[in-house]
C-alpha positions as a Markdown table, in Angstrom:
| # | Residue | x | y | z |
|---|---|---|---|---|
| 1 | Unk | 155.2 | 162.8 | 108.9 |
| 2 | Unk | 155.2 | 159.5 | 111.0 |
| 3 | Unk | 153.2 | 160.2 | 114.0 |
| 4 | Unk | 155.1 | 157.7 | 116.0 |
| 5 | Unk | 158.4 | 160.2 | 115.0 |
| 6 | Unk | 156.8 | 163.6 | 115.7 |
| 7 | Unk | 155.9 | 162.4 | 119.3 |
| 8 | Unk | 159.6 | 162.1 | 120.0 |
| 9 | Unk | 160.0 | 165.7 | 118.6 |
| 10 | Unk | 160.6 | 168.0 | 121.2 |
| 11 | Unk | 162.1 | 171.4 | 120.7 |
| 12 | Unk | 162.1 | 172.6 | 124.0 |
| 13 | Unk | 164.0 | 168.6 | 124.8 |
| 14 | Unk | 161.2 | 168.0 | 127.4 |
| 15 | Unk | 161.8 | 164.4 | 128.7 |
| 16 | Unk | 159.0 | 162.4 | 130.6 |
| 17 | Unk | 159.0 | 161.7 | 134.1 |
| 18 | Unk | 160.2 | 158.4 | 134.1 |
| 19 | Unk | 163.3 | 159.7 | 132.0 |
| 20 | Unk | 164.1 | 162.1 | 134.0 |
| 21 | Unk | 163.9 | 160.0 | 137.0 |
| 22 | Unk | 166.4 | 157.8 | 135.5 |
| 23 | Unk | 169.2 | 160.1 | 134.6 |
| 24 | Unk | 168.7 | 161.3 | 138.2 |
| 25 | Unk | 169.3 | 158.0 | 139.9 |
| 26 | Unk | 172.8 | 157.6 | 139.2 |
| 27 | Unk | 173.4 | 161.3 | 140.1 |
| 28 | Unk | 171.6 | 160.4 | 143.4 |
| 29 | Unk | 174.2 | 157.4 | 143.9 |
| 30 | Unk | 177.2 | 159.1 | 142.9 |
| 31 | Unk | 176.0 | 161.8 | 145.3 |
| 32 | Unk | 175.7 | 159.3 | 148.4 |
| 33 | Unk | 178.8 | 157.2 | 147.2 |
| 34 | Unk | 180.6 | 160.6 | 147.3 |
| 35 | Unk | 179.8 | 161.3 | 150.5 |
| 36 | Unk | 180.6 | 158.3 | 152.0 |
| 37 | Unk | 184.4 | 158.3 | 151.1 |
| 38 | Unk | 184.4 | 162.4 | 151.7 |
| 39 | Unk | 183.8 | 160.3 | 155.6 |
| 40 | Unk | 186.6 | 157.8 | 155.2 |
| 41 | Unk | 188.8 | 160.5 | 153.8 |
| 42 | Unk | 188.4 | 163.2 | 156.4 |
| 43 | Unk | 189.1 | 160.5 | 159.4 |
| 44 | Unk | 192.2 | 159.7 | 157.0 |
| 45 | Unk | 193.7 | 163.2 | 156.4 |
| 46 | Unk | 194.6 | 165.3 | 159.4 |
| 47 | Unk | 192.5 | 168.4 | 160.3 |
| 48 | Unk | 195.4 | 171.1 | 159.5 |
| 49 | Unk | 196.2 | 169.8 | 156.4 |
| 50 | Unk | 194.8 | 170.6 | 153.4 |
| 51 | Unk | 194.0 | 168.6 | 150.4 |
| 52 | Unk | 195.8 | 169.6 | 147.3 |
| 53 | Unk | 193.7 | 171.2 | 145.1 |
| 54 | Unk | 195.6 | 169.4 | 141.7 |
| 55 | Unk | 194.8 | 166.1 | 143.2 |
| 56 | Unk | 191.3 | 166.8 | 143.8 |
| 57 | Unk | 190.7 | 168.0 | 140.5 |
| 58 | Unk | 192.4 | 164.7 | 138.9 |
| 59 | Unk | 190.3 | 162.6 | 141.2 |
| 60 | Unk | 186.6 | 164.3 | 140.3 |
| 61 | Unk | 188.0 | 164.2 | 136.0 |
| 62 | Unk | 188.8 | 160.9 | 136.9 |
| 63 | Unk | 185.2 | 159.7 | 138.6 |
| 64 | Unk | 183.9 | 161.7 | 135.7 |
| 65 | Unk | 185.6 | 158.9 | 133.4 |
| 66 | Unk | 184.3 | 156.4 | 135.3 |
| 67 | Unk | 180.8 | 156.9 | 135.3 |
| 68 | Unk | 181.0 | 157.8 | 131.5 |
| 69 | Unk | 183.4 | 155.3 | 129.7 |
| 70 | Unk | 184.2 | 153.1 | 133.1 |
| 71 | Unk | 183.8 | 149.3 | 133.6 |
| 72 | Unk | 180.6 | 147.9 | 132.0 |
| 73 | Unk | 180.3 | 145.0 | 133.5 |
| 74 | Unk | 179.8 | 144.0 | 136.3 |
| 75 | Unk | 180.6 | 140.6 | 138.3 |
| 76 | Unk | 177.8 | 140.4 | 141.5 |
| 77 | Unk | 180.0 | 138.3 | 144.6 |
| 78 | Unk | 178.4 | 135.8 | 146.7 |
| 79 | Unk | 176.9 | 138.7 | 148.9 |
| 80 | Unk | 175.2 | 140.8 | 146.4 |
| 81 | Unk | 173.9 | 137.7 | 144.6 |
| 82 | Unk | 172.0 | 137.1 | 147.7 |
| 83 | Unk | 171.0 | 140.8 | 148.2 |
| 84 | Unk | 169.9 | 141.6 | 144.5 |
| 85 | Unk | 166.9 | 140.3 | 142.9 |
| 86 | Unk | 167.4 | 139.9 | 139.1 |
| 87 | Unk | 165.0 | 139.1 | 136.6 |
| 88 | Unk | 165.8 | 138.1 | 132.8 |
| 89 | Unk | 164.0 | 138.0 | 129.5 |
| 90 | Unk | 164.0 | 138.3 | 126.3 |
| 91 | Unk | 163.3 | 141.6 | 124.9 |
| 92 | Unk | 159.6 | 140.9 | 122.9 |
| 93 | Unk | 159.4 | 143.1 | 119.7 |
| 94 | Unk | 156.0 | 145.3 | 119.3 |
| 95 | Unk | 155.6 | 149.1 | 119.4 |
| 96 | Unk | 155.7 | 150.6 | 123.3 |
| 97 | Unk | 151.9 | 152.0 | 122.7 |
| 98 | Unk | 150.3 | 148.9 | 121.2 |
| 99 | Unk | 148.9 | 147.4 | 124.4 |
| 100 | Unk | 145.9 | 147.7 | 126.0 |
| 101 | Unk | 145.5 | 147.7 | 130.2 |
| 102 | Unk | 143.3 | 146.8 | 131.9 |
| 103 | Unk | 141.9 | 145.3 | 135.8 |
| 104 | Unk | 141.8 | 141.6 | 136.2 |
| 105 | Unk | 141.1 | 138.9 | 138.6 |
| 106 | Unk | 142.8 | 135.3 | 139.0 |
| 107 | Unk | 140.5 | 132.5 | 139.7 |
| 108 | Unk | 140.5 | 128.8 | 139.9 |
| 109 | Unk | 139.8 | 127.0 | 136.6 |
| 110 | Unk | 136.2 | 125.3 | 137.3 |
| 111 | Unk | 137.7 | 122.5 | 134.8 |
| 112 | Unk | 140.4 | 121.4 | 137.0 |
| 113 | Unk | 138.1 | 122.1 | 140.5 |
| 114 | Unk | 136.2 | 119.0 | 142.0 |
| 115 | Unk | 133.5 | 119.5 | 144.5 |
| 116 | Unk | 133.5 | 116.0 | 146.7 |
| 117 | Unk | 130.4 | 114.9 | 149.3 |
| 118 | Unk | 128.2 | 112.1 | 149.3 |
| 119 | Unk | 125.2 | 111.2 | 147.6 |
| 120 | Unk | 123.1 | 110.3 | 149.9 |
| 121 | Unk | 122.7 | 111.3 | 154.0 |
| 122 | Unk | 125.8 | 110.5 | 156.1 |
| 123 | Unk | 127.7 | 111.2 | 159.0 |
| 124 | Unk | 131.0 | 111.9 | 159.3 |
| 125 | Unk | 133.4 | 109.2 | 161.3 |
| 126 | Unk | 136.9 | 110.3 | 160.1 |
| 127 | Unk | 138.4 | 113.2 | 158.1 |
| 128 | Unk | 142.0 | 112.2 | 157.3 |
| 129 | Unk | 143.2 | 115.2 | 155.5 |
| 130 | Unk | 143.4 | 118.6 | 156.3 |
| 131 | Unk | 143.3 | 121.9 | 154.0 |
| 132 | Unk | 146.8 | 122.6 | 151.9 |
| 133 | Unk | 147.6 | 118.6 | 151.8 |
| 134 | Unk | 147.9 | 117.6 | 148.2 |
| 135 | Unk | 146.5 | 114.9 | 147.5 |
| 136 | Unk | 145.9 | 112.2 | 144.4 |
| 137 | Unk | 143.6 | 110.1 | 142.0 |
| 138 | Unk | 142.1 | 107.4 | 144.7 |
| 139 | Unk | 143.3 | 109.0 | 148.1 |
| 140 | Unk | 141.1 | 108.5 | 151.4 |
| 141 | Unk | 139.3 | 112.3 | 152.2 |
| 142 | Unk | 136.7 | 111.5 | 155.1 |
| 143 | Unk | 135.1 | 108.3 | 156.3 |
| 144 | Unk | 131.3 | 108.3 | 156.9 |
| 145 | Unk | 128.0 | 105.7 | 157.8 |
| 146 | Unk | 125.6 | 105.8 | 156.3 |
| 147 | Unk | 121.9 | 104.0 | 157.3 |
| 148 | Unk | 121.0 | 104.3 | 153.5 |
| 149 | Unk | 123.5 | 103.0 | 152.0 |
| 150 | Unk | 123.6 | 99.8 | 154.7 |
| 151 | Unk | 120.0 | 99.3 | 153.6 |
| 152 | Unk | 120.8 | 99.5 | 149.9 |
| 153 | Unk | 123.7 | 97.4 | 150.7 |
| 154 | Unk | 121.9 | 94.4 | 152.0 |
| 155 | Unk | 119.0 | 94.2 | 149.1 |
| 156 | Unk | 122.1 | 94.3 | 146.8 |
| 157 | Unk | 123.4 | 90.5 | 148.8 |
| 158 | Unk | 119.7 | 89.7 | 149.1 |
| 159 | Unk | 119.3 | 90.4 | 145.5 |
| 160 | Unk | 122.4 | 88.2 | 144.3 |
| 161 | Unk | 121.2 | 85.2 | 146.8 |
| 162 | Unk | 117.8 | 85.4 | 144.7 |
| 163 | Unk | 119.3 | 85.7 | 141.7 |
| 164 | Unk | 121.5 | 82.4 | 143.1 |
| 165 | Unk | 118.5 | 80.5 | 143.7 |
| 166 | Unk | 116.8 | 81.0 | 140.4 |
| 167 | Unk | 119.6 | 79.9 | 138.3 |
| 168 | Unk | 119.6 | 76.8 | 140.3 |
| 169 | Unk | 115.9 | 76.0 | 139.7 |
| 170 | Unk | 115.8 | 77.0 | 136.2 |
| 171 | Unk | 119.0 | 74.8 | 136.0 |
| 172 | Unk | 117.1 | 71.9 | 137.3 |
| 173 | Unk | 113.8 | 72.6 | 135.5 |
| 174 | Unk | 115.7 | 72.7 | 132.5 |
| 175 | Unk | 117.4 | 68.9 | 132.9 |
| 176 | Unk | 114.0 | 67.8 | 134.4 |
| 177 | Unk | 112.6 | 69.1 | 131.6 |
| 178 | Unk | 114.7 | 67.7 | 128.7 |
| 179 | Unk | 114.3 | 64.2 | 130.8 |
| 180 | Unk | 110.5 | 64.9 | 129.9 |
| 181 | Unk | 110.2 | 64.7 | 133.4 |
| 182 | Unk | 108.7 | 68.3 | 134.3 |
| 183 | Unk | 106.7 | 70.3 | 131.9 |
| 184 | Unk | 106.8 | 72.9 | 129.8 |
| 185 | Unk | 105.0 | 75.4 | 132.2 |
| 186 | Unk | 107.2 | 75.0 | 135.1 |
| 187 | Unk | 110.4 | 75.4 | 132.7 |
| 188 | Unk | 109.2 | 78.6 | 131.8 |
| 189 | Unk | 107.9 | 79.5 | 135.3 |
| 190 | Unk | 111.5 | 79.1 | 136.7 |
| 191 | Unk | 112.9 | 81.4 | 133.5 |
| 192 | Unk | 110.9 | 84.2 | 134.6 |
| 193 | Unk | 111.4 | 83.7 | 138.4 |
| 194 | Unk | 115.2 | 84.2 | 136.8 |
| 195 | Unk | 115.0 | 86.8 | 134.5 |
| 196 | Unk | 112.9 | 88.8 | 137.9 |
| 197 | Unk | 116.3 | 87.6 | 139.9 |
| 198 | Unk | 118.9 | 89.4 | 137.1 |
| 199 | Unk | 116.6 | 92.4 | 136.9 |
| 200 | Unk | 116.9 | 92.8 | 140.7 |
| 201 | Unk | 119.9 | 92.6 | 141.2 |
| 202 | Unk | 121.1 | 94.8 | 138.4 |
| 203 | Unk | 118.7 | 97.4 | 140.2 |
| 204 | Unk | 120.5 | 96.8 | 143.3 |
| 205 | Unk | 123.6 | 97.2 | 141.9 |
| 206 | Unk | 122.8 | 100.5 | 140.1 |
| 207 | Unk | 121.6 | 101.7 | 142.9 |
| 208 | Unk | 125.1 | 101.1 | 144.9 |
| 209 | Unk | 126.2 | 103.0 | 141.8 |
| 210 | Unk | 124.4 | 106.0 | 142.1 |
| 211 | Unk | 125.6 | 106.7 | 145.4 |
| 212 | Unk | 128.8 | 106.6 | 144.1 |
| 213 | Unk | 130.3 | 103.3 | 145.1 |
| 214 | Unk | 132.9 | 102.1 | 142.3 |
| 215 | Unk | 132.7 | 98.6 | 140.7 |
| 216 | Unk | 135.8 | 97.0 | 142.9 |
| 217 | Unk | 133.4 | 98.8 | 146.2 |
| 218 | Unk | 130.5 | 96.9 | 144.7 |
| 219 | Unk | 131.5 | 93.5 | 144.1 |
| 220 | Unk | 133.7 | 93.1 | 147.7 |
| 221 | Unk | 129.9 | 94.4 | 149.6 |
| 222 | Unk | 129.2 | 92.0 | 152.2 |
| 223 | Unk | 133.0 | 90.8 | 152.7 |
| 224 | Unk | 134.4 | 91.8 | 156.0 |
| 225 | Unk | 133.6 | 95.7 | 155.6 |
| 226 | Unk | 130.6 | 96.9 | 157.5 |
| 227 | Unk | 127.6 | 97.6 | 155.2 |
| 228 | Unk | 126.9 | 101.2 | 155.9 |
| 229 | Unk | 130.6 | 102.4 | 156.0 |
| 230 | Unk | 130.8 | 104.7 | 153.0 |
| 231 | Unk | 134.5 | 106.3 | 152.1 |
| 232 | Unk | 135.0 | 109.4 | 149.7 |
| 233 | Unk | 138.4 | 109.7 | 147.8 |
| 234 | Unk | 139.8 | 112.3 | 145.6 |
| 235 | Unk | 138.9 | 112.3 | 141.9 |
| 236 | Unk | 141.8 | 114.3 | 140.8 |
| 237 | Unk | 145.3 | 115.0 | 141.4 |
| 238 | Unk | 145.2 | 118.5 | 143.5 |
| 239 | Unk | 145.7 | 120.6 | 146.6 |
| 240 | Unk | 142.7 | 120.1 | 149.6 |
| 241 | Unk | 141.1 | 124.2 | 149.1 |
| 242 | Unk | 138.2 | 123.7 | 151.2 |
| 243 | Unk | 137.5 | 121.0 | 154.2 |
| 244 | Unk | 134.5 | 122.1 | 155.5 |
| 245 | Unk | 133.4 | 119.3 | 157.7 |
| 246 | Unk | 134.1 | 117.5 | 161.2 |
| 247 | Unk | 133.6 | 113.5 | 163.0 |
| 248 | Unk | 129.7 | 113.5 | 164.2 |
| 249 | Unk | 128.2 | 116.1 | 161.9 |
| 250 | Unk | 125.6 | 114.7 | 159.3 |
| 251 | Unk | 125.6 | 115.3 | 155.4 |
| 252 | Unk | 123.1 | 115.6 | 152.3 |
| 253 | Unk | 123.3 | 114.7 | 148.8 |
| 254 | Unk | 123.8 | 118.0 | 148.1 |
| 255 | Unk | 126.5 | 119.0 | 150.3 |
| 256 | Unk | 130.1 | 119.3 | 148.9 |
| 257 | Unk | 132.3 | 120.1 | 152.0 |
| 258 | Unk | 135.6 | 119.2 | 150.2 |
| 259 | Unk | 136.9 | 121.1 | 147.6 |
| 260 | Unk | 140.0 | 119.6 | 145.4 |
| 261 | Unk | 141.8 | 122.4 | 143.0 |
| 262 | Unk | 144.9 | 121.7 | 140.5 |
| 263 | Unk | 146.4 | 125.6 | 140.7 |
| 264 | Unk | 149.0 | 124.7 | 138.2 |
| 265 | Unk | 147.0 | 126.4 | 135.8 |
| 266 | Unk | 144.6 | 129.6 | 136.6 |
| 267 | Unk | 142.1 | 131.7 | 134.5 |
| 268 | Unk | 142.4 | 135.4 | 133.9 |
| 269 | Unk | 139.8 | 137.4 | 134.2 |
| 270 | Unk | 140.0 | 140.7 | 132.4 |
| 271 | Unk | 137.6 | 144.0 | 132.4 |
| 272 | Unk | 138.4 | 145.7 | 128.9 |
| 273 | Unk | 136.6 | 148.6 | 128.0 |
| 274 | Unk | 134.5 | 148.5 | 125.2 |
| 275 | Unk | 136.9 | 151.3 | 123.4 |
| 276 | Unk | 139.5 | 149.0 | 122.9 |
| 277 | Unk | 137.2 | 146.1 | 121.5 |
| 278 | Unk | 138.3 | 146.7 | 117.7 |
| 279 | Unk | 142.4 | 145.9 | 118.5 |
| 280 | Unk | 141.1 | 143.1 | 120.4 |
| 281 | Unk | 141.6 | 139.6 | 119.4 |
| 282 | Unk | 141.6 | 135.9 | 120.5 |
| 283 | Unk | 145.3 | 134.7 | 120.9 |
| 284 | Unk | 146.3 | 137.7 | 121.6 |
| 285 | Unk | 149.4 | 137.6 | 124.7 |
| 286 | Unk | 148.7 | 139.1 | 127.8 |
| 287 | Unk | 150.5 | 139.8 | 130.6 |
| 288 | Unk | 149.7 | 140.1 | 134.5 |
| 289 | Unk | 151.3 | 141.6 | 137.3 |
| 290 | Unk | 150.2 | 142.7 | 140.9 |
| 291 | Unk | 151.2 | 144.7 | 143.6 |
| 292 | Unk | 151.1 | 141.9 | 145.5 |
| 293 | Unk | 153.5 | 139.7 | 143.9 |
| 294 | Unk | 156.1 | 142.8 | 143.4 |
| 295 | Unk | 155.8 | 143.2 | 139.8 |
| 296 | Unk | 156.6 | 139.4 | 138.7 |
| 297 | Unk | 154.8 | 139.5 | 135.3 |
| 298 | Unk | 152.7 | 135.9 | 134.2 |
| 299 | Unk | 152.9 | 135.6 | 130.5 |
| 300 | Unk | 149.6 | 133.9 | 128.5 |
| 301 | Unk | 146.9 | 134.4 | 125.5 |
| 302 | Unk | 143.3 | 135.3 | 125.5 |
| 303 | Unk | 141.6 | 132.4 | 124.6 |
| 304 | Unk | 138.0 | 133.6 | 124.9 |
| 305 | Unk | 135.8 | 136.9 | 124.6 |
| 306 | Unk | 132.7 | 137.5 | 126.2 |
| 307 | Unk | 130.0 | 138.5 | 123.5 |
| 308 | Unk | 128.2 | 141.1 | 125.9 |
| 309 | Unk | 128.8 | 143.7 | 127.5 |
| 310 | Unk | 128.3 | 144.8 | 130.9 |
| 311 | Unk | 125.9 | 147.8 | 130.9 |
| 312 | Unk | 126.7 | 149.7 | 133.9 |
| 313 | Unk | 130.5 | 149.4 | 133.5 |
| 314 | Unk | 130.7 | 149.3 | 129.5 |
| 315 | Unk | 133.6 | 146.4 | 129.9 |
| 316 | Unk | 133.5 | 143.3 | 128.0 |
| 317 | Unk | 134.9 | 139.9 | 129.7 |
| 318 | Unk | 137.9 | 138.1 | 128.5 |
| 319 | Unk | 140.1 | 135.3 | 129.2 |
| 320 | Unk | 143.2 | 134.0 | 129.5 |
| 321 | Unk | 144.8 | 131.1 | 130.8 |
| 322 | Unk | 148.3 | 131.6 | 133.1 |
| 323 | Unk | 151.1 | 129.0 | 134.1 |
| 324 | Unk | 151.2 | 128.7 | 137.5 |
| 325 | Unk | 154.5 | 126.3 | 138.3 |
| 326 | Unk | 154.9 | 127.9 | 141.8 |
| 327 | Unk | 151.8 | 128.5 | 143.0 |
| 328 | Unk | 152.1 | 132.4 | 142.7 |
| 329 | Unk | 148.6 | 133.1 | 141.7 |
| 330 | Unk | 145.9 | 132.7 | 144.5 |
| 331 | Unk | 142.4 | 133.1 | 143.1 |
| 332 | Unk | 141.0 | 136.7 | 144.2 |
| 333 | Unk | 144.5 | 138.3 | 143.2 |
| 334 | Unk | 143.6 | 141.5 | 141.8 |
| 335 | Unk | 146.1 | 142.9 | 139.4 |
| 336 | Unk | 146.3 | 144.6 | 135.8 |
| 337 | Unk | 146.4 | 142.8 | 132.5 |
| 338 | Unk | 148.6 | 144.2 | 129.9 |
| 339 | Unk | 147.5 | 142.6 | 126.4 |
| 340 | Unk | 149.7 | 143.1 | 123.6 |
| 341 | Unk | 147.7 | 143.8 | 120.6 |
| 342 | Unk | 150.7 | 144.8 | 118.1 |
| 343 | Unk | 153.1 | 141.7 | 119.2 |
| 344 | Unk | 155.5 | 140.3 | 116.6 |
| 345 | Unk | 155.7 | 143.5 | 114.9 |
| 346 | Unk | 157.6 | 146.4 | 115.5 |
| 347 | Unk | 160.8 | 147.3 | 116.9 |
| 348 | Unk | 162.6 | 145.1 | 120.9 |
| 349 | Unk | 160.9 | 147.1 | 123.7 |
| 350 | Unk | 162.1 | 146.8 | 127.5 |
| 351 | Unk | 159.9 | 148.0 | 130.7 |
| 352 | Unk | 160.9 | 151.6 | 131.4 |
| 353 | Unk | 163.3 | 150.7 | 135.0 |
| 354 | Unk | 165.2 | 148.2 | 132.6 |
| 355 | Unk | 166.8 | 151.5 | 131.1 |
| 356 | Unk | 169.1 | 153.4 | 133.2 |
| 357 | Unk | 172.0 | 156.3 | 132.5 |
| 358 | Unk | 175.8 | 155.8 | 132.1 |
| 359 | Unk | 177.2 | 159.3 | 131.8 |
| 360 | Unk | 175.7 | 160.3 | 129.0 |
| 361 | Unk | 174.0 | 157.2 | 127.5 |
| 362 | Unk | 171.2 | 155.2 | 127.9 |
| 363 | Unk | 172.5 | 151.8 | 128.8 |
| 364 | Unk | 170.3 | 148.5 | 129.5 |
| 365 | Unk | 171.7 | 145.4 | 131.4 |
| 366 | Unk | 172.5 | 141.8 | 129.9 |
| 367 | Unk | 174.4 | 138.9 | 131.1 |
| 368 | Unk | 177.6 | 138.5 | 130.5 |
| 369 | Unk | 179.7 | 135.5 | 129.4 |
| 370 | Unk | 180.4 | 134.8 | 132.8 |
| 371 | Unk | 178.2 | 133.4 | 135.4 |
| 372 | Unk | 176.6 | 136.0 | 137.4 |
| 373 | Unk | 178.3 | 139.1 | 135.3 |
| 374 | Unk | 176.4 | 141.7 | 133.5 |
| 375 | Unk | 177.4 | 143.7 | 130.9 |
| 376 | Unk | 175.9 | 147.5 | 130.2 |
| 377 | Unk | 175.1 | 147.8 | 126.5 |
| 378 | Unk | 174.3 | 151.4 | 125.3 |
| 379 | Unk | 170.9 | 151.9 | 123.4 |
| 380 | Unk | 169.1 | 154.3 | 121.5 |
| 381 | Unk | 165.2 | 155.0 | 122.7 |
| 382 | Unk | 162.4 | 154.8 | 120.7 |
| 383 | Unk | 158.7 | 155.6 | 121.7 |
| 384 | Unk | 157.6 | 155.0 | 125.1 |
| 385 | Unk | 154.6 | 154.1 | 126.8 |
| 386 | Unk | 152.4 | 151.8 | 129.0 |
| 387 | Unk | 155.4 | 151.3 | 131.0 |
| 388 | Unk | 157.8 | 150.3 | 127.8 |
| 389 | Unk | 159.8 | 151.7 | 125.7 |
| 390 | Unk | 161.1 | 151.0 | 122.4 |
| 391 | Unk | 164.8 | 150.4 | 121.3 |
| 392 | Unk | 165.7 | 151.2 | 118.4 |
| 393 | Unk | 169.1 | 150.4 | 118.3 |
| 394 | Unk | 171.4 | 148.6 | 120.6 |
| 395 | Unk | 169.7 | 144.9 | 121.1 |
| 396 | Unk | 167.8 | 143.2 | 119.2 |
| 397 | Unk | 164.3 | 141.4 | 119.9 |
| 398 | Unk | 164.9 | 138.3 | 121.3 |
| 399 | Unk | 168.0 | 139.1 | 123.3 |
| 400 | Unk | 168.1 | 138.2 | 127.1 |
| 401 | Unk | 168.0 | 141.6 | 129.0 |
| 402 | Unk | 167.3 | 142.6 | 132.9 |
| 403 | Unk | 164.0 | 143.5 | 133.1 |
| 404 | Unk | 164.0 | 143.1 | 137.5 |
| 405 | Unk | 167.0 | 145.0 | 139.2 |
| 406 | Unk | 168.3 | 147.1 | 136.7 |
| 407 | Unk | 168.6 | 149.8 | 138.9 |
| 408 | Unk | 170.2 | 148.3 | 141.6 |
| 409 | Unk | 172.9 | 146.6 | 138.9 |
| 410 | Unk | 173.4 | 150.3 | 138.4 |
| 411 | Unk | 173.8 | 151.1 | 141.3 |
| 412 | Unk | 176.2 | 148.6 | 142.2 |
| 413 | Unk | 178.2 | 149.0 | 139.2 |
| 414 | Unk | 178.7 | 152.9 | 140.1 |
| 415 | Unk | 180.1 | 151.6 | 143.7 |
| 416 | Unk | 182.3 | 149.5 | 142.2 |
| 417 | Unk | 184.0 | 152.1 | 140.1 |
| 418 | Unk | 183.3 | 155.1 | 143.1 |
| 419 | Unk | 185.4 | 152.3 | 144.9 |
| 420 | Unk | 187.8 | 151.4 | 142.5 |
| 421 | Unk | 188.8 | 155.1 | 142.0 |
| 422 | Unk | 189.6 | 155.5 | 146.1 |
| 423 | Unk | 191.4 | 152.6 | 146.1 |
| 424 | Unk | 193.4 | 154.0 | 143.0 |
């Protein structure tokens, strides 16, 4: 026998928690709905007459009805659109049990991170920008002066006014020479007071290099701008994370007191234990969510596995790599990491809240034809597990359902009828 089929063999029909909870849920709102018009009725009806037991027997068959073979869809107003929060996808197929969870971490990925301060000793004269401000390629981050880079500065011009001069006199040696006026020697006494000029000044300029001067910085030194004045500027497109500096205080070569991040793109972290390293695999698709972030789920794929293990915790390292559009994911966000290792095969599977009860069915939530209308489809359960459960009949994978608000599209669609019914 199929050990996937026994598991949903029951004979005492026990259900799981989660089940149970959602057959309840409508009871609950039926309940509450109930009561509410019981209100309105009893301010309607005066005290000394009774209600006519034939009528209130039609009117509970008739709520019966509704809540079993009622309206199915459902058409959210201007109001509730703002009041609801509903989330859509398409139903992945892969069995309900073939994921692995585990913890995880977001952080910054070190390949779009740039740590900016100066090569040399400075002090700081202006900070422009502050921390949050994007910023891109070439913009001004902090002003600074710098005694060692207006000494380095000056032997650069000193080094291209020698290097002026001794083209000039090997110039004229040269023509003296071919007039057989000067000699040999002195000819070739001028080319090496040259070829000395060109190799100090292209030590000059490397050194103007090195402290990170660009080539345009280079060849304007010594026109207008003051010699020590030393700028940094962003070397990527990003959002200012760390500013860690202020006018007056004095930096090293190895400080690097602003930090550029593009968080359009984060790294996952993941702790899987070493028990689930065989059904583990690179390209795998993961997903995260946090408590934090109220359940909003961030699809990627492991794209690296760490080839140790960690010996106190027996978890091995992996990685994935999440979109990050909004700017959602904050580095530090702990969450869990649900990775997928039978996707692509089996049958559509939903999160467990995207099922809820109609009368006697199971029913799951898709958009209707019309905007901002959704349409309860009946389904048949499958196996469930690590917070999904399998249809087996119903949708099919692929098909757009509501994974976010089911319940309260539920709920909402059990008022209208509750309301519709009064009204009636």
């Amino acid at each position: 026998m199929n050990p996937r089929k026994a598991s949903n063999m029951n004979p005492f029909n026990l259900q799981s928690p989660s089940r149970r909870l959602r057959r309840l849920r409508p009871i609950l709102w039926v309940v509450l709905s109930m009561l509410a018009l019981s209100a309105c009725s009893d301010e309607d009806v005066p005290p000394a007459v009774a209600p006519d037991d034939h009528a209130a027997e039609e009117s509970a068959g008739h709520g019966d009805d509704a809540a079993e073979s009622g309206e199915r869809e459902l058409h959210l107003s201007a109001e509730q659109r703002g009041l609801l929060k509903v989330g859509v996808d398409a139903a992945p197929r892969g069995h309900a049990d073939a994921m692995v969870s585990a913890p995880a971490v977001v952080r910054f990925d070190p390949n779009r991170m740039a740590r900016i301060g100066p090569r040399l000793e400075a002090k700081v004269v202006k900070v422009p920008i502050d921390l949050g401000e994007r910023v891109r390629t070439g913009d001004l981050l902090a002003v600074l002066d710098s005694v060692e880079l207006g000494r380095a500065r000056a032997r650069f011009l000193t080094a291209n006014a020698m290097l002026e001069t001794a083209q000039a006199d090997f110039e004229r040696e040269r023509r003296l020479a071919e007039q057989q006026i000067s000699s040999q020697e002195e000819l070739l006494e001028a080319k090496a007071r040259l070829s000395e000029a060109e190799a100090e000044q292209r030590a000059a300029m490397e050194a103007l290099r090195l402290f990170g001067l660009s080539a345009d910085e280079i060849a304007s030194t010594g026109r207008g701008e003051e010699l020590s004045r030393l700028t940094l500027t962003a070397t990527m497109d990003g959002v200012v994370q760390r500013r860690d500096l202020s006018p007056g205080q004095t930096l090293g070569p190895a400080d690097t007191p602003i930090h550029i991040v593009d968080n359009s793109r984060m790294w996952l972290m993941i702790d899987a234990f070493e028990g689930s390293l065989d059904r583990i695999a690179l390209g795998q698709p993961v997903e995260f969510t946090s408590r934090a972030l109220d359940g909003t789920r961030f699809p990627g794929r492991i794209d690296w596995v760490s080839h140790q293990l960690d010996e106190q915790s027996r978890t091995v390292t992996l990685r994935a790599v999440l979109d990050n559009p909004e700017g959602k994911l904050r580095a530090g966000l702990f969450g869990t990491a649900r990775i997928q290792t039978g996707a692509g095969e089996g049958p559509p599977r939903v999160p467990v809240d995207a099922v809820q009860r109609l009368g006697e069915e199971d029913v799951v939530f898709v958009p209707a034809e019309e905007d901002h209308a959704f349409r309860a489809v009946p389904v048949t359960l499958g196996h469930e597990g690590n917070g999904w459960v399998e249809i087996t009949a119903g949708i099919a994978a692929g098909d757009p359902v509501v994974f976010e608000g089911a319940f309260d599209l539920m709920s909402a669609l059990t008022a209208s009828a509750r309301s519709a019914e009064h009204g009636h």
